[in-house]
C-alpha positions in Angstrom: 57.2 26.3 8.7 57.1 30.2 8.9 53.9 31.9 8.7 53.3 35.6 7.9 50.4 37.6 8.9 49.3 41.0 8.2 49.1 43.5 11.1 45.5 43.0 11.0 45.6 39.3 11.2 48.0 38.9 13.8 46.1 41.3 16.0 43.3 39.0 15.4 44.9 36.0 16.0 46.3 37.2 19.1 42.9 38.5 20.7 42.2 35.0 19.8 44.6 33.5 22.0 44.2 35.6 24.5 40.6 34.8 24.7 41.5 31.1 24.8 43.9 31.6 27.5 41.1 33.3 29.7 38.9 30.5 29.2 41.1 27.7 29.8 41.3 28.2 33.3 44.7 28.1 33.6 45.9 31.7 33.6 45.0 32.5 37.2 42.3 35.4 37.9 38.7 35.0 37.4 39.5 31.9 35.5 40.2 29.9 38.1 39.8 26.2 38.7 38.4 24.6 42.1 38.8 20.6 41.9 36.6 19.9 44.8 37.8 17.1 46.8 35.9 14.7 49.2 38.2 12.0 51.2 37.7 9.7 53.9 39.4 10.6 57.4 41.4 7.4 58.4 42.6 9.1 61.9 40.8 8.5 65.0 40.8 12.4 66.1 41.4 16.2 65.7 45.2 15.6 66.3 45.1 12.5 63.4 42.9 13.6 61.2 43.4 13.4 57.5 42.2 16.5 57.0 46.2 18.1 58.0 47.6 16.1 55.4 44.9 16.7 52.5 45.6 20.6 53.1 49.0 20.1 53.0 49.0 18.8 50.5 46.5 21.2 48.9 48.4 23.9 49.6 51.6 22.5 47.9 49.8 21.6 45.0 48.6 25.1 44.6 51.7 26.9 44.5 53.2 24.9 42.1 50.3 25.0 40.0 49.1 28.1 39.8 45.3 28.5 38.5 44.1 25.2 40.1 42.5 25.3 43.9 41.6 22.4 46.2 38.4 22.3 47.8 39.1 19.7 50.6 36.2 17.8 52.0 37.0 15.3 54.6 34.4 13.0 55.7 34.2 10.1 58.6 34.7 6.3 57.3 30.7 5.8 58.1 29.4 8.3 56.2 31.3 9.2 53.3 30.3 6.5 51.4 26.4 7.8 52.0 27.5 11.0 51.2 29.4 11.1 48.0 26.7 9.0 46.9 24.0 11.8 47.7 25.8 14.2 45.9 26.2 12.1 42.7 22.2 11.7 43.2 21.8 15.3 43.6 23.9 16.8 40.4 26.8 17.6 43.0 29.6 15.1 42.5 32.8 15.7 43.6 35.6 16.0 40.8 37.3 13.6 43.1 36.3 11.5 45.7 38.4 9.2 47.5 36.1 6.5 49.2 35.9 3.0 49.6 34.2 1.3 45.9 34.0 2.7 42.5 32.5 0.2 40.2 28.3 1.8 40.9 29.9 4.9 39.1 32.1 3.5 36.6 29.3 1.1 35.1 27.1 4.4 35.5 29.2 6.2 32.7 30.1 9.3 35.2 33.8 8.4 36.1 36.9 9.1 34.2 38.9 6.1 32.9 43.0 6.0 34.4 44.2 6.5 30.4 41.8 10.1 30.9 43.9 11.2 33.6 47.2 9.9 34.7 50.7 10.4 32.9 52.0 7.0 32.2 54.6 7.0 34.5 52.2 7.6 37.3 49.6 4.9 35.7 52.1 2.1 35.4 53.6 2.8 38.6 50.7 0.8 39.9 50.7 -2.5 41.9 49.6 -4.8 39.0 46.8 -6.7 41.1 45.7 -3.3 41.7 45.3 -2.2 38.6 43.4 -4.9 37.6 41.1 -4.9 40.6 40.6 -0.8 39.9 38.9 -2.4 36.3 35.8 -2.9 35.2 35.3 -4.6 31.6 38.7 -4.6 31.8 39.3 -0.9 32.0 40.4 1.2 35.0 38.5 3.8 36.6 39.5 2.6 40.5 42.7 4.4 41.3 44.4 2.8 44.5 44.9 5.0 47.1 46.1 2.9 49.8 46.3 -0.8 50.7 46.7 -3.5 53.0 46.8 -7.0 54.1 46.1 -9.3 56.7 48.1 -11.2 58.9 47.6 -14.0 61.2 48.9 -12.4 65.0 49.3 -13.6 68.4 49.8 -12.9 71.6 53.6 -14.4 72.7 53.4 -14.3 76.0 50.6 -16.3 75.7 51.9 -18.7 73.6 55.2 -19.2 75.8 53.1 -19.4 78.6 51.0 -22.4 77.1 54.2 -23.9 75.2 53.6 -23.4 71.9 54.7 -21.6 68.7 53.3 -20.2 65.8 50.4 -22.4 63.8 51.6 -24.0 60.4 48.7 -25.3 59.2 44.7 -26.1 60.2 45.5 -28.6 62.8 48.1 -26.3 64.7 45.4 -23.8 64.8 43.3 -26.2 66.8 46.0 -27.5 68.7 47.3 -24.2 69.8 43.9 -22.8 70.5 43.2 -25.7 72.5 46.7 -25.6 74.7 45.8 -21.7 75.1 42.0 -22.6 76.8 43.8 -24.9 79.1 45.3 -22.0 80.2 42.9 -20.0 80.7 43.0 -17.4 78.1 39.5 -15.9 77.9 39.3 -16.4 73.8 42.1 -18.5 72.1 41.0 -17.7 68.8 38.8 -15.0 67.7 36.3 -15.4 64.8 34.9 -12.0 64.5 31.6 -12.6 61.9 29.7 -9.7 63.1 28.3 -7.3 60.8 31.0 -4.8 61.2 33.6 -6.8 59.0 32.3 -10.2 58.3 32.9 -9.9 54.4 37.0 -9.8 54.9 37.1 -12.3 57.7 35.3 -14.8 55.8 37.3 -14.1 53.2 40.6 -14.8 54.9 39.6 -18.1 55.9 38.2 -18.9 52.4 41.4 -18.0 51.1 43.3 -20.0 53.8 40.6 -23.3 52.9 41.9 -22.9 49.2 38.3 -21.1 48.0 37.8 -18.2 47.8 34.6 -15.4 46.4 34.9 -16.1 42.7 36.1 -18.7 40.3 39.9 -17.7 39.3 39.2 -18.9 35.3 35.9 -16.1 34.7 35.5 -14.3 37.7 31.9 -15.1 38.7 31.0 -15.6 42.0 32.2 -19.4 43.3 30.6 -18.6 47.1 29.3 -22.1 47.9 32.1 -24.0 46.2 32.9 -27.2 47.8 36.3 -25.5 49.2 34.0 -23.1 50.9 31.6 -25.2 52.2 34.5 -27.5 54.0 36.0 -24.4 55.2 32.8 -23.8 57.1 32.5 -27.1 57.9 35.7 -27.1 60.0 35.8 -23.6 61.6 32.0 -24.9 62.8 33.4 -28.4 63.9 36.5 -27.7 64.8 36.9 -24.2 66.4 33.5 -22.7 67.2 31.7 -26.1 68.5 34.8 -26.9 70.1 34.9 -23.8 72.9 37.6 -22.2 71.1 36.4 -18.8 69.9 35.3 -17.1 73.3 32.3 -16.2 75.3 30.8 -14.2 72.2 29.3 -15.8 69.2 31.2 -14.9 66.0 28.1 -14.1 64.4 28.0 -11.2 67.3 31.6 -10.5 67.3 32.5 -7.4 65.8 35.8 -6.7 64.3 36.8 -3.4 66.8 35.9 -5.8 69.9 37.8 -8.7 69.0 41.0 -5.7 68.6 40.3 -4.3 71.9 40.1 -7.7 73.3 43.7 -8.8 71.7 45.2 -5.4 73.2 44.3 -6.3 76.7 45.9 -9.4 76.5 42.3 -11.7 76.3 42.6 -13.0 72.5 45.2 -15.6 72.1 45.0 -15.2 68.0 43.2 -13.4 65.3 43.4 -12.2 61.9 44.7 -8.4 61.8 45.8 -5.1 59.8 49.1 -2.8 60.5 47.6 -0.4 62.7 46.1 -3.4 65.2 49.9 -4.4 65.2 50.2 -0.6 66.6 47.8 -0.6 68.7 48.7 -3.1 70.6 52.3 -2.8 70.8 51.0 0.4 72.8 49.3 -1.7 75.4 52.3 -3.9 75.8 51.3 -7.1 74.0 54.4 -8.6 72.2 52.7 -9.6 68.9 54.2 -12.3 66.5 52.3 -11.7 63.1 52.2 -15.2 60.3 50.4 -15.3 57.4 47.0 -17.0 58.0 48.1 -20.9 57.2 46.1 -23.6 54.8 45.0 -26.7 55.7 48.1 -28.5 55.0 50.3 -25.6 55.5 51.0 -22.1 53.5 47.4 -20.9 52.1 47.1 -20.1 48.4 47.4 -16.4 49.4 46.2 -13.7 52.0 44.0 -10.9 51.7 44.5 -7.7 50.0 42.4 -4.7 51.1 42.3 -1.5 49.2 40.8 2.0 49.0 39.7 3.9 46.0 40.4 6.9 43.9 38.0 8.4 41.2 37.7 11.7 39.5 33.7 12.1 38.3 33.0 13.8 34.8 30.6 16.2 35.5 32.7 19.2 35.8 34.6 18.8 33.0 38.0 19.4 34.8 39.6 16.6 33.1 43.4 18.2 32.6 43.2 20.2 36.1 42.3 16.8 38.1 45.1 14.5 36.0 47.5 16.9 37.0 46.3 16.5 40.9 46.6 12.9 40.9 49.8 12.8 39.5 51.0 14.7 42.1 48.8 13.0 44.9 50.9 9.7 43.5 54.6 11.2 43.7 56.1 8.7 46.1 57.2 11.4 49.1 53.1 12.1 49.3 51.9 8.2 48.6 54.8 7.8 51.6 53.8 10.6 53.9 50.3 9.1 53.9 50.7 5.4 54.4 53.6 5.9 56.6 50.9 8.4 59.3 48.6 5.7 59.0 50.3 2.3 59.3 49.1 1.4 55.8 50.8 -0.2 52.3 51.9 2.0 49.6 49.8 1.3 45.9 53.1 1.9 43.7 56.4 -0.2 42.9 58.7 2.8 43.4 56.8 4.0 47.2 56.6 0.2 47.8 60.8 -0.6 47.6 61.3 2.6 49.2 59.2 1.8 52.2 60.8 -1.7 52.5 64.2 -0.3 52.4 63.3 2.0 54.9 64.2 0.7 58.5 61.6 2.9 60.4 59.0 0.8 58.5 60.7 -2.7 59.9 57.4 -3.7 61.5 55.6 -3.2 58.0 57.7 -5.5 56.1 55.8 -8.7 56.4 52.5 -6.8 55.2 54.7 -5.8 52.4 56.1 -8.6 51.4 52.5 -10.3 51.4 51.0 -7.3 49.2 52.5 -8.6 45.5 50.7 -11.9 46.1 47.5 -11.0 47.7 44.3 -11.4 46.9 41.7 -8.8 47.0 37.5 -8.7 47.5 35.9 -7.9 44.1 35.8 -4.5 44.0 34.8 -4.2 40.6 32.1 -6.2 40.5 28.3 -3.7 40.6 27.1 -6.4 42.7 29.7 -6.7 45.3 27.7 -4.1 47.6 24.6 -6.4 47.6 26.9 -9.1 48.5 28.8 -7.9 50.6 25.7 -7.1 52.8 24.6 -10.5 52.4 27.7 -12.0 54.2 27.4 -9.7 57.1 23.8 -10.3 57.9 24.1 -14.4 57.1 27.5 -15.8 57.5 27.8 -15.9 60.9 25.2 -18.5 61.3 27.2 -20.9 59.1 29.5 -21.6 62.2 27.0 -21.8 64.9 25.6 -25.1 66.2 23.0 -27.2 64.1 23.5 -24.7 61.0 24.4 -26.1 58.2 27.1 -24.4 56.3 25.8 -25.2 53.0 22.7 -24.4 53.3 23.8 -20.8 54.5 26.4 -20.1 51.7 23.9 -21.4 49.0 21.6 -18.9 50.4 24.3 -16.2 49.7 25.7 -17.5 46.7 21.7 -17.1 45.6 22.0 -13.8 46.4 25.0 -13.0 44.4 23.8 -14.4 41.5 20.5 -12.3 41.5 22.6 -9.3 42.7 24.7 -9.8 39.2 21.5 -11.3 37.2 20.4 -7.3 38.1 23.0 -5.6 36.7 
């Protein structure tokens, strides 16, 4: 339909728009947008830092989108957690921060929901176990950014050396373990429960014992399950008690030692991520990688670890920050990222391309073990509470005299006043 104006009206109606324009921040000039961005810094130094690829990025963004400016904040693993959270406290918050848990903020009201800010294609290009673990109240505010799994590796050389191949289930675990201490190898399995990474390590083996965190029909927590508790039971018995696990206590083994120790040829097996299967190809140990086997043989699945995405309300830049993350999520940036860092892309299209790709060979049993796996509970408030919980107690559940039950009851306990809080 046509409408007419007078000359007066139209010039009115123009100003109008012109105003609107000026304010929408989309023009360029003094109207300007800066999306302020705080992510986490996955390299290990100047040369690897994240920080090169978040400008990069940045800087591509910006001259495609005129009007919209990145402020790039990147921050060490140990902090930015800390940090992100002071500025929330403080009236600051980023417009996006890319960190490792979202749910705090979502159940707080001060995050965007997905359906605020992503085109569709970019929103259902999401792994679907993912999605779902990016949810709270069934709706997502957790935006994968990367992911990974875990892997059951060991050392060949030791294995040909002591005879024998790759575990199967529970008992070749033992067996192999024990063939490898006749040997000599310093630790032929390690269990590393310190408080660096106990949460995912118990997982794995909760997973591989056919328990698990929470019950599968309602989600609440399921932590001293009777799966769980045998689980314990046998690692105590059967591995620990038996002099299988190495000089240092799993409740005093961190997660970095028990790596440095299987890339200088002293760990005989241990659970591990893509970039320990890097690091130690570089110190010359030929790695054979399984997926962590069950009692009786393949586990009900592995363990899916992801980091998070979330774009904070304050600000108001709704539109500008959509239109960031859907480029952020384009596959030749969600590639260009995993692919620096040895990690799993988050979408279906990044996913196939990476496993048709034959420079990322070594990635493809992570990748095939992705669509299956399952993940901690991100989106649970309480998961912080118990996640600190496991590393300060779980270790003592293996050591001699405990008793396994008594120490998951204790932090099933916790969980359950952790979510009777919320």
């Amino acid at each position: 339909m046509r409408q007419r104006y007078s000359g007066m009206t139209a010039a009115i109606a123009a100003l109008g728009m012109t105003m609107a324009l000026a304010g929408c921040g989309g023009t360029g000039g003094a109207a300007d947008v800066t999306l302020k961005l705080v992510a986490a810094d996955y390299g290990t130094n100047a040369r690897t830092s994240s920080e090169k690829y978040w400008k990069a990025l940045a800087s591509e963004f910006e001259s495609k989108n005129p009007g919209i400016k990145i402020d790039v904040d990147v921050r060490p693993w140990k902090t930015i957690d800390a940090d992100v959270a002071e500025m929330v406290e403080n009236g600051k918050a980023p417009d996006i921060a890319q960190i490792g848990s979202y749910s705090h903020y979502a159940k707080q009201e001060k995050l965007y929901t997905a359906d605020e800010l992503l085109s569709v294609p970019t929103q259902s290009n999401f792994l679907s176990q993912l999605s779902e673990a990016g949810k709270v109240h069934r709706v997502q505010y957790g935006l994968p950014f990367v992911a990974s799994t875990r892997l059951l590796f060991y050392n060949e050389d030791l294995f040909t050396e002591a005879g024998i191949s790759a575990p199967k289930n529970w008992a070749d675990i033992k067996s192999d373990a024990e063939a490898l201490k006749e040997k000599g190898v310093t630790t032929p399995i390690a269990i590393p429960l310190g408080s660096e990474e106990a949460q995912s390590e118990t997982m794995m083996w909760l997973l591989s014992g056919g328990g698990g965190y929470t019950d599968t029909a309602d989600g609440s927590y399921n932590i001293d399950s009777p799966q769980n508790i045998e689980t314990f039971q046998w690692l105590q018995k059967d591995l620990v008690g038996a002099g299988l696990t190495g000089p240092v206590a799993p409740r005093e083994l961190d997660r970095a030692t028990a790596f440095k120790a299987f890339t200088s040829g002293q760990v005989g097996m241990l659970n591990g991520h893509p970039t320990l299967m890097q690091d130690a190809k570089k110190s010359g140990i030929k790695v054979g990688m399984v997926p962590l086997p069950g009692t009786n043989g393949k586990a009900k699945s592995t363990m899916g670890v992801a980091d998070w995405m979330m774009a904070f309300k304050q600000n108001g830049h709704r539109r500008e920050v959509g239109r960031f993350l859907d480029y952020t999520y384009e596959d030749k940036n969600v590639l260009n990222f995993a692919g620096q860092y040895d990690l799993l892309p988050v979408t279906y299209s990044a996913n196939d391309a990476m496993v048709a790709d034959d420079s990322h060979a070594d990635l493809r049993k992570f990748l095939e073990a992705l669509p299956a796996s399952e993940l901690l509970p991100y989106g649970k408030n309480s998961w912080g509470t118990v996640s600190d919980s496991l590393k300060k107690n779980i270790g003592r559940a293996v050591e001699k005299g405990a008793s396994p039950s008594n120490v998951l009851g204790q932090i099933a306990r916790d969980a359950s006043s952790a979510e009777a809080a919320e």
